[in-house]
PDB file of N, CA, C and O in Angstrom:
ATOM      1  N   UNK A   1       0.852  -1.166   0.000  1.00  0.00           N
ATOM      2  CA  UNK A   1       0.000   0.000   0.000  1.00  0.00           C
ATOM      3  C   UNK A   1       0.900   1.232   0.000  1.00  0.00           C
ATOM      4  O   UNK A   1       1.619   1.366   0.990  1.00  0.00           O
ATOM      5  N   UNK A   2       0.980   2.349  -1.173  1.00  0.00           N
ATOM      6  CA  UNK A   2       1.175   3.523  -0.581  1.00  0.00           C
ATOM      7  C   UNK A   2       0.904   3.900   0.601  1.00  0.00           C
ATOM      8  O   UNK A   2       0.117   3.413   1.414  1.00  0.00           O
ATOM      9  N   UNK A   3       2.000   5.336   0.722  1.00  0.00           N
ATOM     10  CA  UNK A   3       1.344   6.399   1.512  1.00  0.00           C
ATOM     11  C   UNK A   3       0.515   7.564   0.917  1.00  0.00           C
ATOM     12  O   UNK A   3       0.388   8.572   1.611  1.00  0.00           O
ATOM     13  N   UNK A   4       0.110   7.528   0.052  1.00  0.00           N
ATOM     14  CA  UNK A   4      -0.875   8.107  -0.911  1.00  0.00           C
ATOM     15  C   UNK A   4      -2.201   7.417  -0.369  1.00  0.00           C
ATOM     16  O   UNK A   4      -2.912   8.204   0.255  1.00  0.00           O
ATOM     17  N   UNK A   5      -2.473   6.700  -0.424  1.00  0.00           N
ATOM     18  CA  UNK A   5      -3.495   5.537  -0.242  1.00  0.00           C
ATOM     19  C   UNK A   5      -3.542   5.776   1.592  1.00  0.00           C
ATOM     20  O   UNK A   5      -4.336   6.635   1.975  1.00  0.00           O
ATOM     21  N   UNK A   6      -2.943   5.238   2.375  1.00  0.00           N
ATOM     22  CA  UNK A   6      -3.011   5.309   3.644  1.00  0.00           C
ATOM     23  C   UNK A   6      -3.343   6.719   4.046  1.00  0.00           C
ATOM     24  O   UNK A   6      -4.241   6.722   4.888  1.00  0.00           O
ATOM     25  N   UNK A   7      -2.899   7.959   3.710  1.00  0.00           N
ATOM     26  CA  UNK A   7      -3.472   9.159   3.890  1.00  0.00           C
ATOM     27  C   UNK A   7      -5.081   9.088   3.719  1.00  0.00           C
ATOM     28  O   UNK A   7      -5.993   9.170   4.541  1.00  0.00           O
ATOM     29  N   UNK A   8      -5.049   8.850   1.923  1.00  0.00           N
ATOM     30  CA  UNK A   8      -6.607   9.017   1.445  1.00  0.00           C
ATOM     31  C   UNK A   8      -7.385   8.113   2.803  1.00  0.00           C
ATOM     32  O   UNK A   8      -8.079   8.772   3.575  1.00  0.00           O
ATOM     33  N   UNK A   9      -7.285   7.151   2.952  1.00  0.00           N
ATOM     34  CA  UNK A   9      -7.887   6.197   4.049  1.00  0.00           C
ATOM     35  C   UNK A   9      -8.107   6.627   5.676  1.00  0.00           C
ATOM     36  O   UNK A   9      -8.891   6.070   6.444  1.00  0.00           O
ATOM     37  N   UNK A  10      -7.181   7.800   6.011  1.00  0.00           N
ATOM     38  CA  UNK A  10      -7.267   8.092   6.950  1.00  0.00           C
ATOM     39  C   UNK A  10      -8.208   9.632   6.839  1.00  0.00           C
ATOM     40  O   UNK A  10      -8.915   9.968   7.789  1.00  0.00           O
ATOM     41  N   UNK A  11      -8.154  10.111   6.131  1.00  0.00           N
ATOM     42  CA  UNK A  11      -8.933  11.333   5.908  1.00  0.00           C
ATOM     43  C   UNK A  11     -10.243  10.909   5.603  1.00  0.00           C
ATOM     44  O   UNK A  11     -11.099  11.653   6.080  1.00  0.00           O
ATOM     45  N   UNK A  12     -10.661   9.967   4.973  1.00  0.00           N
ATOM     46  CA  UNK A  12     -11.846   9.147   4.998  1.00  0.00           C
ATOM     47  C   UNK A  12     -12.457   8.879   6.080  1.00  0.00           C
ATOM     48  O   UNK A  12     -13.655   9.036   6.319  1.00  0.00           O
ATOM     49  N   UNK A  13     -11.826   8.563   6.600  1.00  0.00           N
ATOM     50  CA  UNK A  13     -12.015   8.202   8.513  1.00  0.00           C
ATOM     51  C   UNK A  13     -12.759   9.219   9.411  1.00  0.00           C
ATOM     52  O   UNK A  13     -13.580   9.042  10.311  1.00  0.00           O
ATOM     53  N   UNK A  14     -12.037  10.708   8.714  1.00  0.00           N
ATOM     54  CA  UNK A  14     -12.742  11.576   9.367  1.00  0.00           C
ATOM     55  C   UNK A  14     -11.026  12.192   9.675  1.00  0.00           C
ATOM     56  O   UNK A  14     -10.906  13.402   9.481  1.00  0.00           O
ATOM     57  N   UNK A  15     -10.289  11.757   9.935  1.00  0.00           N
ATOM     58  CA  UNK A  15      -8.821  11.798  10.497  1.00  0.00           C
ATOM     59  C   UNK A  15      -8.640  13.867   9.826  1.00  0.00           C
ATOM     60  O   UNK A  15      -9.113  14.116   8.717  1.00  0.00           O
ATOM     61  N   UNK A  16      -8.121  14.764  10.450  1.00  0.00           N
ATOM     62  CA  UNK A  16      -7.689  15.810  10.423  1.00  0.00           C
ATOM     63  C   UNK A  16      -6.641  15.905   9.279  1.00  0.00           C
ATOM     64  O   UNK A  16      -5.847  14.966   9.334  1.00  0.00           O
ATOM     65  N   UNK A  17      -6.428  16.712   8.330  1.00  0.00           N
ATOM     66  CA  UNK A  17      -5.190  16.057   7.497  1.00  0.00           C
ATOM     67  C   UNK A  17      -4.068  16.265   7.765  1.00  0.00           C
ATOM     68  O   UNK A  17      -3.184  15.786   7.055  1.00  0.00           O
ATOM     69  N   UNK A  18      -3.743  17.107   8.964  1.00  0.00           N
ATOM     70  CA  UNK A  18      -2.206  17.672   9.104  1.00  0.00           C
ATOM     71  C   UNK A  18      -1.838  16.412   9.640  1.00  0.00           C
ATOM     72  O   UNK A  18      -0.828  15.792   9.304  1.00  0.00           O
ATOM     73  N   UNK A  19      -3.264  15.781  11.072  1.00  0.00           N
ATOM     74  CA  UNK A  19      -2.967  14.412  11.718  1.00  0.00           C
ATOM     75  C   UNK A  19      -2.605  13.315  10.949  1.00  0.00           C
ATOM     76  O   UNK A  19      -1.682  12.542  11.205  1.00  0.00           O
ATOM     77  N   UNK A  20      -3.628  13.256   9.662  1.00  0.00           N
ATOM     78  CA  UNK A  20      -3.328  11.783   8.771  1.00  0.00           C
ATOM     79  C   UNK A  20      -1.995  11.742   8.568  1.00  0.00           C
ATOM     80  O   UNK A  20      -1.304  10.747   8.788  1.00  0.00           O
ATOM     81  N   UNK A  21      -1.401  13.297   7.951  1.00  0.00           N
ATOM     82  CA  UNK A  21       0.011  13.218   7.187  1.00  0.00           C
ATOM     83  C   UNK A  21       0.757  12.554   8.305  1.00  0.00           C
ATOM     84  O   UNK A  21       1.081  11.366   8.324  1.00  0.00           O
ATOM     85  N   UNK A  22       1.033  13.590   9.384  1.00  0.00           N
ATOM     86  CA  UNK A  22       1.675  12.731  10.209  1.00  0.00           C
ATOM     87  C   UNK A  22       2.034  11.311  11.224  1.00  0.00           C
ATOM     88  O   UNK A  22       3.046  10.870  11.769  1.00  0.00           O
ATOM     89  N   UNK A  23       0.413  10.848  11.110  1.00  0.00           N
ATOM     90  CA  UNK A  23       0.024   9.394  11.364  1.00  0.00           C
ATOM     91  C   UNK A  23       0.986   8.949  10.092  1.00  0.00           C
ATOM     92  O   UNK A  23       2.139   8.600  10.348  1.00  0.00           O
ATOM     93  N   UNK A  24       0.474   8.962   8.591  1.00  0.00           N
ATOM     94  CA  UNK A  24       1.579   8.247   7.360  1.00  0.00           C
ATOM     95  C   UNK A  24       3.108   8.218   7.647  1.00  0.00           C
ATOM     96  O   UNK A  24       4.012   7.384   7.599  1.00  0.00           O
ATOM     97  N   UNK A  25       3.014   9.068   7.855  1.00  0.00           N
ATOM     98  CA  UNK A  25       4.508   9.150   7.844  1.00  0.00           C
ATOM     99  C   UNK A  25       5.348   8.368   8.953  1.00  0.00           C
ATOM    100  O   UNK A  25       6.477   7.916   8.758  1.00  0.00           O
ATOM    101  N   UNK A  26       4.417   8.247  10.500  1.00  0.00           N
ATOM    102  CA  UNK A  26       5.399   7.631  11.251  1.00  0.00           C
ATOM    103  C   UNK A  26       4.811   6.136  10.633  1.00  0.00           C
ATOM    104  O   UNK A  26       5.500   5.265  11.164  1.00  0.00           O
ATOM    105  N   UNK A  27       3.863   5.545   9.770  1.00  0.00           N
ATOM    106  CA  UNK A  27       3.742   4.374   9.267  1.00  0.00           C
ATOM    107  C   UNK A  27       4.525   3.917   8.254  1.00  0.00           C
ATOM    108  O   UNK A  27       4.824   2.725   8.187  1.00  0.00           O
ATOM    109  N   UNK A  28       4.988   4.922   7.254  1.00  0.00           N
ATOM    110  CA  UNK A  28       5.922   4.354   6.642  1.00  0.00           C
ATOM    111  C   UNK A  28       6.870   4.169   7.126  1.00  0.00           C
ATOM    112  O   UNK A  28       7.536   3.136   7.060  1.00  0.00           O
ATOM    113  N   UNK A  29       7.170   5.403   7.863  1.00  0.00           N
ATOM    114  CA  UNK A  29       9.136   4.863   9.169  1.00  0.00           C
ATOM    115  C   UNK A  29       9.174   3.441  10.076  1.00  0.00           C
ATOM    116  O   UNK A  29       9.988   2.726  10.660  1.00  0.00           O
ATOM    117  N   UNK A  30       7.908   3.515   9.823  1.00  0.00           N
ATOM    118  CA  UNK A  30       7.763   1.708  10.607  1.00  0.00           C
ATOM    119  C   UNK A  30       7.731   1.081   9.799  1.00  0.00           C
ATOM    120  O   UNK A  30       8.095  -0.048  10.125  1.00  0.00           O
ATOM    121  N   UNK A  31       7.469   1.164   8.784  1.00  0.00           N
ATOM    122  CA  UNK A  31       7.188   0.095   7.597  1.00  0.00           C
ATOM    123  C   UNK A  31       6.214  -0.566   7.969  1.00  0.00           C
ATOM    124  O   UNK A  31       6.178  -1.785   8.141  1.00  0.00           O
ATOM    125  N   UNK A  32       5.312   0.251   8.122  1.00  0.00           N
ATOM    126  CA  UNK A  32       3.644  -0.275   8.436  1.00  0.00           C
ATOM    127  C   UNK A  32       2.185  -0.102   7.686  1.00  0.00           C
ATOM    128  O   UNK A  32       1.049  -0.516   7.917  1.00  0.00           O
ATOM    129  N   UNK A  33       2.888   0.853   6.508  1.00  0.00           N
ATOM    130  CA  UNK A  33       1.663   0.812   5.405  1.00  0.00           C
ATOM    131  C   UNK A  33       0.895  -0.183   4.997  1.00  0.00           C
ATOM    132  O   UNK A  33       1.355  -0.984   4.184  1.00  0.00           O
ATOM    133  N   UNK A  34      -0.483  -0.324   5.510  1.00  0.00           N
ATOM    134  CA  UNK A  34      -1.178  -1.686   5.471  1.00  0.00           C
ATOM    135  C   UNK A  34      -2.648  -1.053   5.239  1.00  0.00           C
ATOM    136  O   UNK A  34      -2.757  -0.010   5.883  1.00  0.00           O
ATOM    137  N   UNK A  35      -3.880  -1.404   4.460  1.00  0.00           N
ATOM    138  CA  UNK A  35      -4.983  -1.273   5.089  1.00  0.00           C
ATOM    139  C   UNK A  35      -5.393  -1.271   6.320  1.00  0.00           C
ATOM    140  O   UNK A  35      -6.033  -0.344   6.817  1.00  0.00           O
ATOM    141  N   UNK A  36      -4.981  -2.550   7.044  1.00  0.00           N
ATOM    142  CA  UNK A  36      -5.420  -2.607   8.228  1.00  0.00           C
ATOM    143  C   UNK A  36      -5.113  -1.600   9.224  1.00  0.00           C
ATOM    144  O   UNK A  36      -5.938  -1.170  10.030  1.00  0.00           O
ATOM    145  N   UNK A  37      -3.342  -1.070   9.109  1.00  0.00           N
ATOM    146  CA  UNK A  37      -3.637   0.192  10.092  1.00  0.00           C
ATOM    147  C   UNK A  37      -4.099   1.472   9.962  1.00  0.00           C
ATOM    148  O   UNK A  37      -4.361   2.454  10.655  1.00  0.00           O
ATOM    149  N   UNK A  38      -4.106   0.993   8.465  1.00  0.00           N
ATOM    150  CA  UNK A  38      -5.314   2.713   8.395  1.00  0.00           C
ATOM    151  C   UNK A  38      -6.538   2.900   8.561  1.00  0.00           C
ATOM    152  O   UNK A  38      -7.054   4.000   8.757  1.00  0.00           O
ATOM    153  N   UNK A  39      -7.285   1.518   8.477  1.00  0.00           N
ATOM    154  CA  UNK A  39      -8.476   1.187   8.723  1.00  0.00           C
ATOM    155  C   UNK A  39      -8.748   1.591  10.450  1.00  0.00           C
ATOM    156  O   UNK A  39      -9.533   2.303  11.077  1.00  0.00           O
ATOM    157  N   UNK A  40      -8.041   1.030  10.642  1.00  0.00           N
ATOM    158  CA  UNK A  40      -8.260   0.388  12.182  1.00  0.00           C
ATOM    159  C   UNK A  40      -7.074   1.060  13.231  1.00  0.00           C
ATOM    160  O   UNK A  40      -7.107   0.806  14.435  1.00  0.00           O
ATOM    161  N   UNK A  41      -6.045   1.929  12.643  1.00  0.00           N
ATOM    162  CA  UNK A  41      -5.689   2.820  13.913  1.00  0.00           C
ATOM    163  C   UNK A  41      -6.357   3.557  14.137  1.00  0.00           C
ATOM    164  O   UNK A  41      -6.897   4.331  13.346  1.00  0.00           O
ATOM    165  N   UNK A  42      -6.542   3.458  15.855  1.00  0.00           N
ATOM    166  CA  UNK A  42      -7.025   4.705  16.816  1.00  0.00           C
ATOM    167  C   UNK A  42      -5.665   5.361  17.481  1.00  0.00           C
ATOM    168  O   UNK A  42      -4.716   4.762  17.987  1.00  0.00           O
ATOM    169  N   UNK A  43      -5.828   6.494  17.354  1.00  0.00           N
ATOM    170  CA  UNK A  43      -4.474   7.201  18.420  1.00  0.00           C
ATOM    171  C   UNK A  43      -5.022   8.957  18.177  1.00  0.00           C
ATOM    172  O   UNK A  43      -5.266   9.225  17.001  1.00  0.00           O
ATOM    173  N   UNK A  44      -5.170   9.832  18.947  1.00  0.00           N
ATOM    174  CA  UNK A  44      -5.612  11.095  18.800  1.00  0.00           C
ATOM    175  C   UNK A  44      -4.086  11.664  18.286  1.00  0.00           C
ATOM    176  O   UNK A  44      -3.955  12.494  17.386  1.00  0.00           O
ATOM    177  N   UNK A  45      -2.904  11.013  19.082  1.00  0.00           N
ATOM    178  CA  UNK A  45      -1.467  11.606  19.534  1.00  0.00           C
ATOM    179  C   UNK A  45      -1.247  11.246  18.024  1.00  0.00           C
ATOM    180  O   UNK A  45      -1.975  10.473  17.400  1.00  0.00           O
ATOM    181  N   UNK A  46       0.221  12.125  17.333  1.00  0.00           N
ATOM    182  CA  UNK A  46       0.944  11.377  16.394  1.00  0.00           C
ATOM    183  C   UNK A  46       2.404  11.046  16.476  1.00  0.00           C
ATOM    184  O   UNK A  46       3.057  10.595  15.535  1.00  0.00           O
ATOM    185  N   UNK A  47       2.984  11.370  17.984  1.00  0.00           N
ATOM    186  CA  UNK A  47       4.139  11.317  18.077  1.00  0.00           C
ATOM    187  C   UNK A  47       4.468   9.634  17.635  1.00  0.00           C
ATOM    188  O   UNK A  47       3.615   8.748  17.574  1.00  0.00           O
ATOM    189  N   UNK A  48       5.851   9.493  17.371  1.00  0.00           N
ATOM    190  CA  UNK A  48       6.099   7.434  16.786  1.00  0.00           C
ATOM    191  C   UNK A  48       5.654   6.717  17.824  1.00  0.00           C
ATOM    192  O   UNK A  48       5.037   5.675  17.600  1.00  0.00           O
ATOM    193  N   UNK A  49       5.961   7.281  19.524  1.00  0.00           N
ATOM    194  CA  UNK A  49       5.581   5.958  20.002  1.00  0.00           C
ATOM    195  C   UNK A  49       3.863   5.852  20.413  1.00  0.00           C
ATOM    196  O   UNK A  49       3.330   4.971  21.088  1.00  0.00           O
ATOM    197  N   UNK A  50       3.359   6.787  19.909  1.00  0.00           N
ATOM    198  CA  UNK A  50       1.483   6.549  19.957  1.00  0.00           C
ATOM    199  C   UNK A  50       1.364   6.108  18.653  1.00  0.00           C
ATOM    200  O   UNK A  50       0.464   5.273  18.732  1.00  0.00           O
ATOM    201  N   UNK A  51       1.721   6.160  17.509  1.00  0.00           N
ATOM    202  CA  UNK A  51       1.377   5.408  16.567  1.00  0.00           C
ATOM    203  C   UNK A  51       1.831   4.152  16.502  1.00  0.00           C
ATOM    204  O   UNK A  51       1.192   3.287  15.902  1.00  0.00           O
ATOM    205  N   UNK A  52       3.000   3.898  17.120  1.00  0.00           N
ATOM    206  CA  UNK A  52       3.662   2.354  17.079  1.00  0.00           C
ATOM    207  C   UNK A  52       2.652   1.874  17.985  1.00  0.00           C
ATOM    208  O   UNK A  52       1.904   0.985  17.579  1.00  0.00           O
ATOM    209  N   UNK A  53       2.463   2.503  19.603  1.00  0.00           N
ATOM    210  CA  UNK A  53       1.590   1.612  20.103  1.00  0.00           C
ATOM    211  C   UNK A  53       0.201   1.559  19.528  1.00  0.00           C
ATOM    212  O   UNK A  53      -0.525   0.713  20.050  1.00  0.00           O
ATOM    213  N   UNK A  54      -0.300   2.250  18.610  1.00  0.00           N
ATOM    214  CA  UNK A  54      -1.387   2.134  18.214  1.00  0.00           C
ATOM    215  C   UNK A  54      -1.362   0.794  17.254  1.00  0.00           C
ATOM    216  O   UNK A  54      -2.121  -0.175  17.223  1.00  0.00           O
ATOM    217  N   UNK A  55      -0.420   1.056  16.633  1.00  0.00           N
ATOM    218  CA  UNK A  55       0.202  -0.579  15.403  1.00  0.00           C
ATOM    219  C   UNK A  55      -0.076  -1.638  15.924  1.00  0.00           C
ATOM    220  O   UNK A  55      -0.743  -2.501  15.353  1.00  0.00           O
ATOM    221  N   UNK A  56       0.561  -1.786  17.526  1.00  0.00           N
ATOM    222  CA  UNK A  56       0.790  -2.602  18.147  1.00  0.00           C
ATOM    223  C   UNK A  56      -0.826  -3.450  18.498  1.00  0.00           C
ATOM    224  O   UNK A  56      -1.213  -4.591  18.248  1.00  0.00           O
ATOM    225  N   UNK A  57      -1.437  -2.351  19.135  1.00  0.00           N
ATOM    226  CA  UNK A  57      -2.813  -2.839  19.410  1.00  0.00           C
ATOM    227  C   UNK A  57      -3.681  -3.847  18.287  1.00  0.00           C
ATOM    228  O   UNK A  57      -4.104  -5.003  18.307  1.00  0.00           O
ATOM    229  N   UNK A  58      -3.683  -2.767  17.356  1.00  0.00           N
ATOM    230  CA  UNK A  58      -3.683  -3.511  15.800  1.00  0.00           C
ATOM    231  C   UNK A  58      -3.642  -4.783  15.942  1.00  0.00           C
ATOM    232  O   UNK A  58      -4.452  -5.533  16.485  1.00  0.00           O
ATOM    233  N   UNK A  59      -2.114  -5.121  15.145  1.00  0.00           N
ATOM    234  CA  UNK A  59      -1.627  -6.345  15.218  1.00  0.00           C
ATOM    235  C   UNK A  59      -2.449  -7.091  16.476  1.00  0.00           C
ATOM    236  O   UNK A  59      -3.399  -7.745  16.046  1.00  0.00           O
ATOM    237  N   UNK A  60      -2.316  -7.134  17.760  1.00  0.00           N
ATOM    238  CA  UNK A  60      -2.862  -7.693  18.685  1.00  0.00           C
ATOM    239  C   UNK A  60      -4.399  -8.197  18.356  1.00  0.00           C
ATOM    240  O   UNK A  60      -4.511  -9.422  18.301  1.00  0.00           O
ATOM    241  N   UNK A  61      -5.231  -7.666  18.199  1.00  0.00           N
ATOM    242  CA  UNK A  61      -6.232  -7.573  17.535  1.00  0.00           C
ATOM    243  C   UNK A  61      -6.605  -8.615  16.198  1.00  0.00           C
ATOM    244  O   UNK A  61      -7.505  -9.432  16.003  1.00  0.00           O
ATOM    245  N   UNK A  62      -5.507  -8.172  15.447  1.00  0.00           N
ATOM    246  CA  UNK A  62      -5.491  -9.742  14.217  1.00  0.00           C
ATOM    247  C   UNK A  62      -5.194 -10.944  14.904  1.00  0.00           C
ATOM    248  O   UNK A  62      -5.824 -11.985  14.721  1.00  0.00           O
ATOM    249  N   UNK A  63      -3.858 -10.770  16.014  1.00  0.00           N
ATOM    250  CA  UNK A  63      -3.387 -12.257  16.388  1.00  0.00           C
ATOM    251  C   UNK A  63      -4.785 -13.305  17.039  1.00  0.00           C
ATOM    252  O   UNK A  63      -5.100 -14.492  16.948  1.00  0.00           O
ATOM    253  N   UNK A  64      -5.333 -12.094  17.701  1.00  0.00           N
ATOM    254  CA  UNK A  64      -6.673 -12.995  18.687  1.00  0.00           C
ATOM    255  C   UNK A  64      -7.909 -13.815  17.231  1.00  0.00           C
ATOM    256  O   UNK A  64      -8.493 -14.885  17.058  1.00  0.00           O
ATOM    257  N   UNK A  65      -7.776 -12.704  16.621  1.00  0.00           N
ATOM    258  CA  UNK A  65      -8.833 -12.989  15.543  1.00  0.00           C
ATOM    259  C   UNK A  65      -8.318 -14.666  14.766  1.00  0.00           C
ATOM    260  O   UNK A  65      -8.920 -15.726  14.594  1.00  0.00           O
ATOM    261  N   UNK A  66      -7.140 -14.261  14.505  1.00  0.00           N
ATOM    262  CA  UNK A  66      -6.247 -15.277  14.309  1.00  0.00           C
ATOM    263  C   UNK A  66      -6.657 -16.867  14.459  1.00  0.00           C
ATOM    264  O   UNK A  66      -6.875 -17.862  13.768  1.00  0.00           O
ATOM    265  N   UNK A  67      -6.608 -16.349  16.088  1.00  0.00           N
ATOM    266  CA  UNK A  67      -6.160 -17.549  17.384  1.00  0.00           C
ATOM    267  C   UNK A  67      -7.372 -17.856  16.934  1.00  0.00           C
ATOM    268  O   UNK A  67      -7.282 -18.929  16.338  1.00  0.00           O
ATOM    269  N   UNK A  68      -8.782 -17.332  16.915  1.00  0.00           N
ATOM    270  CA  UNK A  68     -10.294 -17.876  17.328  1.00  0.00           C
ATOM    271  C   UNK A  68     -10.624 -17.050  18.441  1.00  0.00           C
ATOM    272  O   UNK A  68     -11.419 -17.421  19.305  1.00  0.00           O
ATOM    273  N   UNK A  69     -10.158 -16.154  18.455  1.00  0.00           N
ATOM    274  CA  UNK A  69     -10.965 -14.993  19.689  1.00  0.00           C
ATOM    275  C   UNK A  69     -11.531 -14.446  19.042  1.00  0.00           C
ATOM    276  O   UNK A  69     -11.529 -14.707  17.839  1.00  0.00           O
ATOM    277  N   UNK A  70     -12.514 -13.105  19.748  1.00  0.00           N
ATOM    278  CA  UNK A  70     -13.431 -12.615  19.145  1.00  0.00           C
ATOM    279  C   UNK A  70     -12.294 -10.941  19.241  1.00  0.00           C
ATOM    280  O   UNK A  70     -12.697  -9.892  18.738  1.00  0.00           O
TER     281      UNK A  70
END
C-alpha cells in the first residue's frame, strides 16, 4: 500500500489532514503501510511511540482474531 493511499484512508475516517500526514509518515518509518492500520488505527497523539503503540494494538487484535478470539 502507498502512503498516498493510507493518507486518502485516513482522511476518509474523518482523520484531520495535518494528523493523517503525520500518522503516514510515522507508518511508513515503521514500515507499516497496510490497510489494516489505516483502517483500524485509533491514536488522537501522532508522536512514533502513539502510533507504534497504536500498530501494536492492531496487530494484537489480528493475532486474537487469528487464534479464534473474538
Amino acid at each position: 500500500m502507498t502512503a498516498s493511499n493510507v493518507y486518502r484512508i485516513l482522511c476518509l475516517r474523518g482523520v484531520e489532514s495535518t494528523k493523517a500526514q503525520q500518522i503516514t509518515n510515522v507508518l511508513q518509518s515503521l514500515g507499516s503501510l497496510s490497510f489494516r492500520n489505516a483502517y483500524h488505527i485509533e491514536t488522537q497523539e501522532t508522536t512514533p511511540e502513539a502510533v507504534a503503540e497504536a500498530v501494536h494494538k492492531v496487530d494484537d487484535i489480528k493475532n486474537q482474531k487469528i487464534i479464534g478470539g473474538r
